[in-house]
Structures are given as structure tokens and as C-alpha cells.
C-alpha positions in Angstrom: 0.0 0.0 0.0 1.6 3.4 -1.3 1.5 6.4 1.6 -0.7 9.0 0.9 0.4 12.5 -0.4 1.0 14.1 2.7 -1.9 17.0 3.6 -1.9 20.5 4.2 -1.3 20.3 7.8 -4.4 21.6 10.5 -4.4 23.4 13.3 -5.6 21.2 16.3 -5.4 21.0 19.9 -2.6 18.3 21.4 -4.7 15.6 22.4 -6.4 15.5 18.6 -3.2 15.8 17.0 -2.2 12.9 18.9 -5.0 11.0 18.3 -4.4 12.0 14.6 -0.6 10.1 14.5 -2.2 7.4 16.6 -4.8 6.5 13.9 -2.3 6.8 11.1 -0.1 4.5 12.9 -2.9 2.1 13.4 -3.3 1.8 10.1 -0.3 1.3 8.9 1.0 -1.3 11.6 -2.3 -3.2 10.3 -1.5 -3.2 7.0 2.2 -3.8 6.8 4.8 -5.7 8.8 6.4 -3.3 12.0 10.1 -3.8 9.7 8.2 -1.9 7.2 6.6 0.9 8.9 8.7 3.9 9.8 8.0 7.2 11.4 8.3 9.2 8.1 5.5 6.7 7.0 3.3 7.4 9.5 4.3 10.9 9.6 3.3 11.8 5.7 0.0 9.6 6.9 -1.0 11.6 9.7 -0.4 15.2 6.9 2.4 15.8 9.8 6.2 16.1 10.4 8.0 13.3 11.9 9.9 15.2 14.2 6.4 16.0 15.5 5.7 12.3 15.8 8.8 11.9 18.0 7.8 14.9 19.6 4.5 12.9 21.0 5.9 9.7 20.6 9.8 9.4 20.5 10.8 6.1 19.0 9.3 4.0 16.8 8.8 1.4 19.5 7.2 3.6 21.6 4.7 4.4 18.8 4.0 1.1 18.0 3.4 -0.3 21.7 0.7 2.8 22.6 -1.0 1.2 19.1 -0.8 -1.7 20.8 -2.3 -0.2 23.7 -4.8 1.1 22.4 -6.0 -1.6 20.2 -5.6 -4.4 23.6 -7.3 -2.0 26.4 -11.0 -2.1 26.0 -11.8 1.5 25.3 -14.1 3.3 28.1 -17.0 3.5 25.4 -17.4 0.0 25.7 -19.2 -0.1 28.4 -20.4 3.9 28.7 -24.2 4.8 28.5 -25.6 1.7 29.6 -29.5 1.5 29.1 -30.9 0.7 32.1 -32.1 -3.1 31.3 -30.9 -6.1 32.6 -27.5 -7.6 33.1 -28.0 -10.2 30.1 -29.1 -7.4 27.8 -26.1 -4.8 29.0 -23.1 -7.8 28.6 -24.5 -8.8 24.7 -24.4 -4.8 24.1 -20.8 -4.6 25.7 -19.6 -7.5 23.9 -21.1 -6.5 20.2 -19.3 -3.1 20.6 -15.9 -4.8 21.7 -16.6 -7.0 18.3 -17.0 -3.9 16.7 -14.0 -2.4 17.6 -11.9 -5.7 16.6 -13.1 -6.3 13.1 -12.4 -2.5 12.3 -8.8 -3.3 13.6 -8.3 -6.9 12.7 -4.8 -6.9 11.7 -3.5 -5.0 14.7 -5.3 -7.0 17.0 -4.4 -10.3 15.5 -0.6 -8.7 15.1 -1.3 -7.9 19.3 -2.4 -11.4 20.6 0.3 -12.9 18.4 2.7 -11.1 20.4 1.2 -11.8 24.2 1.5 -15.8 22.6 5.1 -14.9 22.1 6.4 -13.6 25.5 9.4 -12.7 26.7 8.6 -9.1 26.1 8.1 -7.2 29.6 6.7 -4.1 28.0 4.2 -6.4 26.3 3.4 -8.2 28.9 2.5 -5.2 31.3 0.1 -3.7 28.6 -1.8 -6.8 28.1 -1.7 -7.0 32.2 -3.1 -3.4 31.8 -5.8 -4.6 29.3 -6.7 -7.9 30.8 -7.7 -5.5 34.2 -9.7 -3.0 32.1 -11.5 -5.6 30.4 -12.3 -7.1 33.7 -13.5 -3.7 35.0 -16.1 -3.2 31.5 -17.4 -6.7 32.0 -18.1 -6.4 35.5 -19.9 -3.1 35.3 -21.6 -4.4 32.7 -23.1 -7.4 34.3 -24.0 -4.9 37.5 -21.3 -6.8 39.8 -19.0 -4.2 40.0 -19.8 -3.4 44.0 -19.2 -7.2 44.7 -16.7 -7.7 47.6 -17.2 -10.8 49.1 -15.1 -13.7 46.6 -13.8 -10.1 44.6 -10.4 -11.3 43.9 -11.8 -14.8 42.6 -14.8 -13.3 40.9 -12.3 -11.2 38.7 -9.5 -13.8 38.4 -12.5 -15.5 36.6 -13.1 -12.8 33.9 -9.5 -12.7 33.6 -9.6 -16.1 32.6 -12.2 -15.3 30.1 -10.0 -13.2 28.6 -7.7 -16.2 27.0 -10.9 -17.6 25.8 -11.9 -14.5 24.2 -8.6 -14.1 22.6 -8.5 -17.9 21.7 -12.5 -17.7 19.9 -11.2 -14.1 17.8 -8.7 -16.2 16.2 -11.4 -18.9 15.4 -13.8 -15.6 13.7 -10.8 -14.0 12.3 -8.3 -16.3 11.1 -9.8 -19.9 10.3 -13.4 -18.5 9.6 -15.1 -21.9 12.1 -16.7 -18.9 14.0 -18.7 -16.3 12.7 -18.9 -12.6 14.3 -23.3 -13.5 15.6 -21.1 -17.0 17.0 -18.7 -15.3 19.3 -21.4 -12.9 20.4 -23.4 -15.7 21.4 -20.2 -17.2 23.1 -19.0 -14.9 24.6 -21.9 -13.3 25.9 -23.2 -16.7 27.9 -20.3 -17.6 28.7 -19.6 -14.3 31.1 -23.4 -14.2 32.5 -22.5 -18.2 33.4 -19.6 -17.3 34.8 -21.1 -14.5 37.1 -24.3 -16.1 37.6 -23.4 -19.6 37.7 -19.8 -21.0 38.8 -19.5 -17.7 40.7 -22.3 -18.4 43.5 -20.9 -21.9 43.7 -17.5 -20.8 44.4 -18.6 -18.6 47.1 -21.3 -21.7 48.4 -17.7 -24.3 48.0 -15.5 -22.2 50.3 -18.9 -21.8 52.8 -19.8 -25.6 52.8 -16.3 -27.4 51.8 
């Protein structure tokens, strides 16, 4: 894919223009391998310099790991403006947004599990640390058991461990095409209101009555 002609460059506030960069990057780490990216690419991209993308951003690595951020943290919109229905109805509308999110970004998020499979990266490993809490913290609010304290730390060591699942079904959508996108939702969506409904109570009912 050839980069764009670079634009006449806008005026816009920080936080925009970083968002700006960001997106570019996105798209260009999704497209292409990280070897053949490089900051005048996402630079002339973005309609920017790229000493202002190391301004905001400063290496190349340090670009590429806030994409991967950004793709792996489940954004606050996720969960935001709730209706006020149920906890079933609230987790399927949570869950068809976060599906939303990964089939506009498919590459970079398939290029981001790939590399939590790999290890041996620390940075990587604290961002997807980072994005397996978040996502713990969207799924919980979204199935109304935010405010639970008793069994807390087993409660969210079990959406935690839904996470791997989640990561482990995208690949089936995505990649080998057993799954489709109405498949995971289903999935993924019973699978969390089990968890909290179901093996949760009887967690808490084991540890009361070994």
C-alpha cells in the first residue's frame, strides 16, 4: 500500500493531534509488517512532520506499543451509557461493541495477541496485564457486579480467565473463519453471565460448605 500525499497540515489542539498520529499508525502497523513501517510513513499519513511524531511519541517502538495499547485496552466507550435493562441485555451490548472495535482493527489486533503468545517481552506483557484488568472492570460493570466484595479477587480472576478464551474464539472468527462474528457474540456473551451467575455463587457456596 503506497502512503498517501502528505496533507496541508491543520491546526488542532494536542490531544487531537495525537490521536491523529495514533490512527495513522494504526493503520499502517495493520496493514504492513512493524520492519516496514517507519516514522516518516506514519508521519506523511497523519499530513504531519515526523519530528512531531517523536515529539508525542519518540521512537518507533514507543509508537507502536501505545498502538498496541490502544488496540488491547478495552476502550471506556465499551461499556459507557448503559441503558438501564438487565445484566444479560447490558453484557450482549458490551460484547457486540468490543466486536466492533476488533473487526475495524483486525490486523493489529491479531498482530497484538500474536505477540502476548510470544512472550518474553516485559513491556508487552505489562500492557496486556493493563488490558486484561480494564477488560475485567467493562465486564463487570456491565453485568451490574461491580460493587461485589465478598469472593472479589476470585470473581475477577474469573473474567480474567475469560480473557484467554476471548482471545483464543477471535482467532477462530478471524483467522480460520469456524466462528462467525453473531457465534462469538453468542459465546461470549453466555459464557460471562454463566460465569457470574453460575460457577460464581458456587464458588462462594464451596469455600462456605467445603
Amino acid at each position: 500500500m503506497g502512503v498517501r500525499p502528505r496533507a496541508r497540515r491543520r491546526r488542532m489542539e494536542p490531544g487531537a493531534r495525537r490521536a491523529e498520529i495514533l490512527g495513522a499508525a494504526r493503520g499502517l502497523f495493520g496493514a504492513r509488517s512493524y520492519g516496514m513501517v517507519s516514522l516518516a510513513d506514519v508521519a506523511a499519513e497523519a499530513g504531519v512532520t515526523r519530528a512531531l511524531v517523536s515529539h508525542y511519541f519518540g521512537s518507533k517502538r514507543r509508537l507502536y506499543l501505545e498502538v498496541v495499547r490502544q488496540m488491547m485496552v478495552v476502550p471506556a466507550s465499551v461499556s459507557a451509557r448503559l441503558p438501564p435493562v438487565g445484566a444479560e441485555e447490558r453484557v450482549a451490548i458490551c460484547v457486540d461493541r468490543w466486536l466492533e472495535v476488533v473487526e475495524r482493527n483486525r490486523e493489529v489486533w491479531l498482530s497484538a495477541i500474536g505477540l502476548e503468545a510470544l512472550g518474553n517481552d516485559p513491556e508487552i506483557d505489562r500492557i496486556m496485564l493493563e488490558a486484561d484488568e480494564t477488560a475485567t472492570d467493562r465486564i463487570l460493570e456491565a453485568a451490574m457486579m461491580a460493587d461485589v466484595t465478598d469472593g472479589r479477587q476470585k470473581l475477577r480472576a474469573m473474567i480474567r480467565a475469560h480473557s484467554g478464551m476471548l482471545k483464543a474464539a477471535s482467532r477462530e472468527w478471524l483467522v480460520r473463519g469456524t466462528l462467525s462474528r453473531g457465534d462469538l457474540h453468542v459465546m461470549l456473551t453466555r459464557t460471562v453471565l454463566h460465569l457470574v451467575h453460575t460457577v460464581f455463587p458456587a464458588l462462594r457456596d464451596e469455600r462456605e460448605h467445603p
